[in-house]
C-alpha positions in Angstrom: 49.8 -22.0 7.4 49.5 -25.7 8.3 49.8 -28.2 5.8 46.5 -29.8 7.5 44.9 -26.3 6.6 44.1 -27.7 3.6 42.5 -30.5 4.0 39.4 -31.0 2.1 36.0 -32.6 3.1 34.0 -34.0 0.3 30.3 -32.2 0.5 28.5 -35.1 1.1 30.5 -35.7 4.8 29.6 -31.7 5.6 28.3 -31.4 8.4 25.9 -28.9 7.6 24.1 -28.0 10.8 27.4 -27.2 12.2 29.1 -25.1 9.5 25.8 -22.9 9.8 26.6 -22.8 13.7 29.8 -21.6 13.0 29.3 -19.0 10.0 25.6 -17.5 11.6 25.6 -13.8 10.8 28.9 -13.6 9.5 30.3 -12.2 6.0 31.3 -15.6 4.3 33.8 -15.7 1.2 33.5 -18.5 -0.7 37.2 -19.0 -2.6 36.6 -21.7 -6.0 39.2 -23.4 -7.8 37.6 -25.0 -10.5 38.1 -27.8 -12.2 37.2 -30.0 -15.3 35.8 -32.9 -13.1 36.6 -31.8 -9.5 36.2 -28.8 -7.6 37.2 -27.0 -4.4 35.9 -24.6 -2.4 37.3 -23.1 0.4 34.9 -21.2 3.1 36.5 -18.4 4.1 35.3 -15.8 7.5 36.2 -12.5 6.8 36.0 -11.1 10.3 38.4 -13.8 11.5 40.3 -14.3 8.0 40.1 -17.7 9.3 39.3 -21.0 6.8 36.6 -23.0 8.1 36.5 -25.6 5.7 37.8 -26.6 2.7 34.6 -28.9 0.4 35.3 -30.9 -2.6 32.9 -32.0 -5.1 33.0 -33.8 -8.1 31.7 -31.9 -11.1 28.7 -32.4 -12.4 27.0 -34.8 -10.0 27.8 -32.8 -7.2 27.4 -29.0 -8.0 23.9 -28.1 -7.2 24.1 -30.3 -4.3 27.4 -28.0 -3.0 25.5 -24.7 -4.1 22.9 -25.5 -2.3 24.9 -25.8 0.9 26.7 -23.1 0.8 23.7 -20.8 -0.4 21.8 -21.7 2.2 23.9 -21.0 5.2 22.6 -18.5 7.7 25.5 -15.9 6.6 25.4 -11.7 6.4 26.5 -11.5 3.2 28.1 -14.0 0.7 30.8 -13.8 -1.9 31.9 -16.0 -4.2 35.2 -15.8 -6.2 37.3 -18.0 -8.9 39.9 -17.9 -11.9 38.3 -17.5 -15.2 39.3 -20.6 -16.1 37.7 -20.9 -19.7 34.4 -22.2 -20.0 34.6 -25.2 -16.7 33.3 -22.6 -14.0 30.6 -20.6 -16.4 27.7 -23.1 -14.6 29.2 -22.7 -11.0 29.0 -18.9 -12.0 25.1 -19.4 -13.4 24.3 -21.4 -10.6 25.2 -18.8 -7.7 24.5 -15.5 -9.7 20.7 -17.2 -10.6 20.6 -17.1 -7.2 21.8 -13.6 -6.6 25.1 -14.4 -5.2 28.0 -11.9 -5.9 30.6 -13.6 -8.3 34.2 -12.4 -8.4 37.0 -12.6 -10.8 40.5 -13.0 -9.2 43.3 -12.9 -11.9 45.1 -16.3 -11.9 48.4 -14.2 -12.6 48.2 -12.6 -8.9 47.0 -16.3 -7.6 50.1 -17.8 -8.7 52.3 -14.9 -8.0 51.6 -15.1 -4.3 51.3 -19.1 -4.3 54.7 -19.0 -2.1 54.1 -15.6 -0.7 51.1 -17.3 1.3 52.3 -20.0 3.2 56.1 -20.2 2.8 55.8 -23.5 0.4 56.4 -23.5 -3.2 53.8 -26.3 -4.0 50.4 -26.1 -5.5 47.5 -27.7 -5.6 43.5 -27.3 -6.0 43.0 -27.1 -2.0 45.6 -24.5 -1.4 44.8 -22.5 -4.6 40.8 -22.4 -3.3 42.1 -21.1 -0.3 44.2 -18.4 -1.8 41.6 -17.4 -4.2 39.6 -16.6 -1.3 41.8 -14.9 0.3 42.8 -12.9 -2.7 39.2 -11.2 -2.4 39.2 -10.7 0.5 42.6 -8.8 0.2 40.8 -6.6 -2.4 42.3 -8.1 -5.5 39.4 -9.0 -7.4 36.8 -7.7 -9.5 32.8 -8.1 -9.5 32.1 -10.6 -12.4 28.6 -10.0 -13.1 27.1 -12.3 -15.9 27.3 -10.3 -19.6 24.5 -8.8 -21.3 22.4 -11.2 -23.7 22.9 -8.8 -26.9 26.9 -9.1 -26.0 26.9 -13.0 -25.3 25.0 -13.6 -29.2 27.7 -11.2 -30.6 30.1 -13.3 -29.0 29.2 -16.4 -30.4 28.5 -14.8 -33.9 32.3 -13.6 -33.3 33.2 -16.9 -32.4 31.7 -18.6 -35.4 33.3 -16.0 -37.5 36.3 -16.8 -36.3 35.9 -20.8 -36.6 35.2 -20.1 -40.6 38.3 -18.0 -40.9 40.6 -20.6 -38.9 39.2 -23.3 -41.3 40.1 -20.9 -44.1 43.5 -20.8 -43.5 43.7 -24.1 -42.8 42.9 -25.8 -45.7 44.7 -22.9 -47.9 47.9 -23.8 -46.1 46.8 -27.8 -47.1 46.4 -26.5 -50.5 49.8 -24.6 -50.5 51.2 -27.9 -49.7 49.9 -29.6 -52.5 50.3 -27.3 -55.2 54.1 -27.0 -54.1 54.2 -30.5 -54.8 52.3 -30.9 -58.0 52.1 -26.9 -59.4 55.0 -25.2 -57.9 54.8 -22.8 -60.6 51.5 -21.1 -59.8 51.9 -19.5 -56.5 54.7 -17.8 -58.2 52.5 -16.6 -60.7 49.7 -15.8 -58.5 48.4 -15.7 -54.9 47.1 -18.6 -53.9 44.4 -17.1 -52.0 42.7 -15.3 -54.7 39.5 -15.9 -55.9 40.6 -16.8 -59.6 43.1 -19.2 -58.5 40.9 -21.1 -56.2 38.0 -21.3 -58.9 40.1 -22.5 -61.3 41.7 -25.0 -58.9 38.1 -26.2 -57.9 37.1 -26.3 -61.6 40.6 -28.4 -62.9 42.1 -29.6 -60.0 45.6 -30.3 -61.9 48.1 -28.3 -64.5 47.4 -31.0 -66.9 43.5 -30.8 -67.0 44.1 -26.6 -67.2 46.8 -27.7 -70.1 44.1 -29.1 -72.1 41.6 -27.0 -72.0 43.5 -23.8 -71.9 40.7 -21.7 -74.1 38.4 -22.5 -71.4 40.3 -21.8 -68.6 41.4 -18.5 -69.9 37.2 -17.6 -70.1 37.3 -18.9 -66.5 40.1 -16.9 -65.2 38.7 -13.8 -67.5 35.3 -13.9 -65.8 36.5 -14.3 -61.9 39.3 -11.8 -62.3 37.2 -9.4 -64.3 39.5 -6.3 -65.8 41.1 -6.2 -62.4 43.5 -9.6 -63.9 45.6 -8.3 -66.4 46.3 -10.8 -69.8 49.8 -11.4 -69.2 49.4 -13.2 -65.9 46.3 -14.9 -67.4 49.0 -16.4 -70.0 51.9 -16.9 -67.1 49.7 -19.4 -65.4 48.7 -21.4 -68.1 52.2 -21.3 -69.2 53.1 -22.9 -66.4 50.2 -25.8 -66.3 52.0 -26.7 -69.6 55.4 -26.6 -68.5 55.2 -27.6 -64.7 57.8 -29.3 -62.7 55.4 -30.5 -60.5 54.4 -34.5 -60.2 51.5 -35.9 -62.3 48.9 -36.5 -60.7 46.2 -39.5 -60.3 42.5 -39.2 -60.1 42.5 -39.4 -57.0 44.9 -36.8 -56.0 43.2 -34.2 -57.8 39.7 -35.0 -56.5 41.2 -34.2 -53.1 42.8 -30.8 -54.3 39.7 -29.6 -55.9 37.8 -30.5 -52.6 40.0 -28.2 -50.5 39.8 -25.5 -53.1 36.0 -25.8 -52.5 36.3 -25.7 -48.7 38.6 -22.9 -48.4 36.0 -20.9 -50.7 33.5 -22.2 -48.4 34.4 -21.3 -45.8 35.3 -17.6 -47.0 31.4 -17.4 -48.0 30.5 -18.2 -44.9 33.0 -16.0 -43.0 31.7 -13.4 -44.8 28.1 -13.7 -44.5 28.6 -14.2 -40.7 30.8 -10.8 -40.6 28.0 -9.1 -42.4 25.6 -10.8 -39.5 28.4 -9.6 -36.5 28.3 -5.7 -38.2 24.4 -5.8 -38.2 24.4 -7.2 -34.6 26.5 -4.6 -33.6 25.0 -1.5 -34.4 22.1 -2.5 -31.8 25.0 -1.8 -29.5 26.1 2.0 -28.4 29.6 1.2 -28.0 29.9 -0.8 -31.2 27.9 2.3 -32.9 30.3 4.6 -31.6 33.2 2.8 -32.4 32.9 2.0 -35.7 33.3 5.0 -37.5 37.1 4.9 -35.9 38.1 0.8 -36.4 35.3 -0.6 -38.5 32.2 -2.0 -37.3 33.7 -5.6 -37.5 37.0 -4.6 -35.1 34.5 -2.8 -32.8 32.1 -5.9 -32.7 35.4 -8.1 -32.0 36.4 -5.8 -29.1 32.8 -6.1 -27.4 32.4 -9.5 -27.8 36.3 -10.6 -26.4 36.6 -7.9 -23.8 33.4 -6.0 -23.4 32.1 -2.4 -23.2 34.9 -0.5 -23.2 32.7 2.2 -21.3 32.6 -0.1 -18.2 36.2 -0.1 -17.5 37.1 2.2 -14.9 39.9 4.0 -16.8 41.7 4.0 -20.7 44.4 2.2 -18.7 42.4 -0.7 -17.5 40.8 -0.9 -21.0 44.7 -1.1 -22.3 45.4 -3.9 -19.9 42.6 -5.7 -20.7 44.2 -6.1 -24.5 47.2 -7.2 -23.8 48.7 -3.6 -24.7 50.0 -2.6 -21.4 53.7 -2.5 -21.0 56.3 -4.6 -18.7 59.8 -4.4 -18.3 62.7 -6.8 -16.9 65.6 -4.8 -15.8 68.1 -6.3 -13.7 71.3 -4.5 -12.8 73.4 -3.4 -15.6 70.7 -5.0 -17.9 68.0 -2.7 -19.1 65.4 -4.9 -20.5 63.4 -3.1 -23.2 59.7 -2.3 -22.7 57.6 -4.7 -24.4 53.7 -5.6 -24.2 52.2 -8.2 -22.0 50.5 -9.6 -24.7 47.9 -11.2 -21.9 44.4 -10.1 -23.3 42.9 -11.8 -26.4 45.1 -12.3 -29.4 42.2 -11.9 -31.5 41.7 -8.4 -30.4 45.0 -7.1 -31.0 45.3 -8.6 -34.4 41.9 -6.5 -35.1 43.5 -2.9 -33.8 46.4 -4.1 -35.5 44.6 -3.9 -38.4 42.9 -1.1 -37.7 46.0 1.0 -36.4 47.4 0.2 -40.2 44.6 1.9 -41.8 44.7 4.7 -39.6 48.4 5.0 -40.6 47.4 4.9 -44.2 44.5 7.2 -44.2 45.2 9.5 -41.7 47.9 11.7 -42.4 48.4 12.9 -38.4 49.1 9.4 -37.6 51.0 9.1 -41.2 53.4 11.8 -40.2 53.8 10.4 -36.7 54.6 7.2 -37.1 57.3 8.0 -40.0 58.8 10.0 -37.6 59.0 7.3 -35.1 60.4 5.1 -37.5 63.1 7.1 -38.8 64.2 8.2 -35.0 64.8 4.2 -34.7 66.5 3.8 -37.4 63.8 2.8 -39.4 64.4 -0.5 -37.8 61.5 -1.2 -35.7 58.4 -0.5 -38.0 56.6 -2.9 -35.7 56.9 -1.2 -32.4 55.6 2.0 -33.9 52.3 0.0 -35.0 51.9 -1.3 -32.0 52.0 2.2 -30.2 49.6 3.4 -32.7 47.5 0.8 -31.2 48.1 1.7 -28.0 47.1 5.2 -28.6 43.8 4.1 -30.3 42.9 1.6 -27.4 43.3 4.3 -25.1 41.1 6.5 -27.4 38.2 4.2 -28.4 37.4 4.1 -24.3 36.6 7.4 -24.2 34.7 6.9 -27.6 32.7 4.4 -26.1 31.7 7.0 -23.2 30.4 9.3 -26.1 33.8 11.6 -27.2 34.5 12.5 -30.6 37.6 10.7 -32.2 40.5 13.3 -33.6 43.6 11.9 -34.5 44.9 15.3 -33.9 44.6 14.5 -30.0 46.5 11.3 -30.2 50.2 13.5 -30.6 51.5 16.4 -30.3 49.9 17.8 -33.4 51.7 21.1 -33.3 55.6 19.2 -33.7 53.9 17.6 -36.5 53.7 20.4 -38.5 49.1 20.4 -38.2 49.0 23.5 -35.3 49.1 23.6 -31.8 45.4 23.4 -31.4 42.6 20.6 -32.6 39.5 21.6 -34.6 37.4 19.7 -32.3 35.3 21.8 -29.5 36.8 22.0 -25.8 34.8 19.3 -24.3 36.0 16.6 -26.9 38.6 14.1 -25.4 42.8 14.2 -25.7 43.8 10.9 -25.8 47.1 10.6 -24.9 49.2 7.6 -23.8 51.1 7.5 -21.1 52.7 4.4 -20.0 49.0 2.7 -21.0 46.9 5.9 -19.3 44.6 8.4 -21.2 45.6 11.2 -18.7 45.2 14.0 -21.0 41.7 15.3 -21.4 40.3 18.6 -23.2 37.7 20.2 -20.7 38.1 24.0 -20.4 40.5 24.8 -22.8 43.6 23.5 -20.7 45.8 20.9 -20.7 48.1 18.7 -19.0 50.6 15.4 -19.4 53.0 13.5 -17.8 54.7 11.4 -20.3 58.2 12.1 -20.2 59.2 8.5 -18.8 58.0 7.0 -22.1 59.2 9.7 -24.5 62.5 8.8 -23.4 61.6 5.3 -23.9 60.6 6.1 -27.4 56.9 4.7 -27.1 55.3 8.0 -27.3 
């Protein structure tokens, strides 16, 4: 392709009686790379595969005005597709699906994967990525991007707030670490910092000196947080310590400012929690959060919806996997055999909620207790990490089909019978086998008979 391919025509110099000439009755792909305060848009035919124009706009002050154009022309059918690039292209997206214009997603992975792959030239630059967006569709590599659901977009933002209460959490506990290291090393020996008792009595005193002098009443204090959960003797090694601390003294000031992040760190963990109660509520008015639930906890299946969606609308387990970051790449070379790892390209936020959740299935559930320790000792007992993460991966796999209305049993997840639980799950026939392969459910229960293909990754040790 040309270099001059890609040059751009601000929208205001279209001429606009022409381009309709020249797209009448045709299927027109409209390829968007969007950004903060300027935008391209490349106009693509598909019968031709041909470019017709390339229109820039600036962003705002130009949007409607470019929507408008392009919405208007006398085409067959029109298609728009872009990069989910944050939040930036969510009112190009309003704009054209208000106005019942497909919307597509092209993955900005495969765009700059075949940046070079197009034309030859290694460069990169909003014109020539609008064009290869477009493209990209019309190649088949997107997806339809159709706007979410309102009940999922207020989960999301409950979610998000959520979130922004727990971040400011940990924030200012880490601030208060710092400080007490400097003036009350002693304490976070004694106790966690995080706990409930510690932080009161930090909001109440603010230094070791005020808890020295008043020791009787912080005792009652720490007596009525803990409750008879705080046993005496640590009650005594913490005000032990306020007498005896290596720490500095001290000044008004300085305390005033610890006992204000001990107040904001159990702030903000009031808040978090009242909002998680809100997200769990707002969740049950969802099928696939209902169903969920009882597997991960109502909070981890809220999370899940809000970040990534239904689970149920993913075409396959795998793609539901992939969405999570859970799928699996290699980088082998040679002699080099580069070990199997996880993409780690869906939301972080997700996978530190089935991380979670894969934990307490490995606690509670002794199927998944007996696998796992197995799967340890065969490594050695050296990667305890890896075989949480492919307990994950088994239940991401699993809670797809449990959004579609199957029955979670752990028993399904391995090969219960070399665990020592029989060759044959309690469940009925029709209930769903989840079993990973390589990121795949391809093992299903429907008349009684079974079948799998996972050799690859039993070899590899990740099933």
């Amino acid at each position: 392709m040309k270099k001059r391919s890609y040059r751009s025509v601000n929208v205001k110099k279209v001429d606009a009686n022409r381009l309709a000439e020249e797209v009448r009755g045709e299927r027109v792909v409209f390829g968007v790379d969007v950004g903060k305060e300027r935008v391209f848009g490349a106009l693509w035919l598909a019968s031709t595969e041909e470019v017709k124009l390339i229109i820039s706009w600036r962003h705002t002050a130009e949007t409607l005005e470019t929507v408008e154009l392009v919405t208007g022309l006398p085409v067959s059918e029109l298609e728009v597709a872009l990069e989910p690039s944050g939040t930036y292209g969510d009112p190009l997206r309003w704009q054209f699906a208000k106005r019942g214009v497909a919307v597509y997603r092209v993955s900005p992975k495969r765009s700059h994967d075949a940046a070079e792959v197009f034309d030859g030239v290694p460069s990169w630059h909003d014109p020539k990525s609008a064009t290869l967006i477009g493209k990209l569709h019309l190649e088949g590599v997107s997806e339809l991007w159709p706007l979410r659901p309102e009940e999922e977009r207020d989960l999301a933002a409950e979610v998000g707030l959520m979130g922004m209460y727990d971040k400011q959490e940990h924030a200012n506990l880490n601030r208060l670490e710092a400080q007490m290291g400097r003036y009350w090393p002693e304490l976070c020996e004694d106790m966690a910092l995080k706990r409930r008792t510690v932080l009161e009595l930090i909001k109440e005193y603010g230094s070791p000196q005020a808890v020295a002098s008043d020791e009787e009443g912080a005792r009652r204090l720490m007596r009525k947080i803990g409750g008879s959960l705080l046993k005496e003797d640590k009650i005594e090694r913490v005000l032990e310590g306020a007498g005896i601390t290596l720490g500095m003294v001290m000044t008004e000031r300085e305390r005033t400012v610890v006992q204000a992040l001990a107040e904001e760190v159990l702030r903000c963990r009031a808040k978090a929690r009242v909002v998680q109660l809100s997200v769990e509520a707002m969740g049950e008015n969802l099928q696939s959060v209902h169903r969920m639930g009882p597997v991960v906890g109502k909070t981890t299946a809220a999370v899940l919806v809000s970040k990534v969606g239904d689970p149920a609308r993913y075409e396959s387990a795998s793609s539901f996997v992939k969405a999570l970051g859970l799928n699996l790449k290699e980088r082998s070379s040679g002699k080099l055999q580069g070990q199997l790892k996880i993409t780690k390209r869906g939301p972080g936020i997700c996978r530190f909620y089935l991380y979670m959740a894969a934990l307490r299935l490995i606690m509670r559930d002794p199927v998944t207790k007996v696998w796992y320790e197995r799967k340890v000792a065969r490594q050695g007992g050296k990667y305890k990490n890896k075989a949480v993460v492919a307990v994950m991966r088994k239940l991401a796999a699993a809670l797809w089909h449990v959004a579609r209305g199957k029955v979670f049993d752990s028993k399904l997840l391995y090969d219960a019978a070399k665990l020592g639980f029989g060759g044959k799950s309690e469940t009925s026939r029709t209930q769903l086998l989840c079993w990973m392969d390589g990121g795949q459910a391809g093992m299903f229960v429907d008349s009684g008979h079974s079948q799998h293909t996972g050799e690859v990754f039993h070899q590899a040790g990740l099933i």
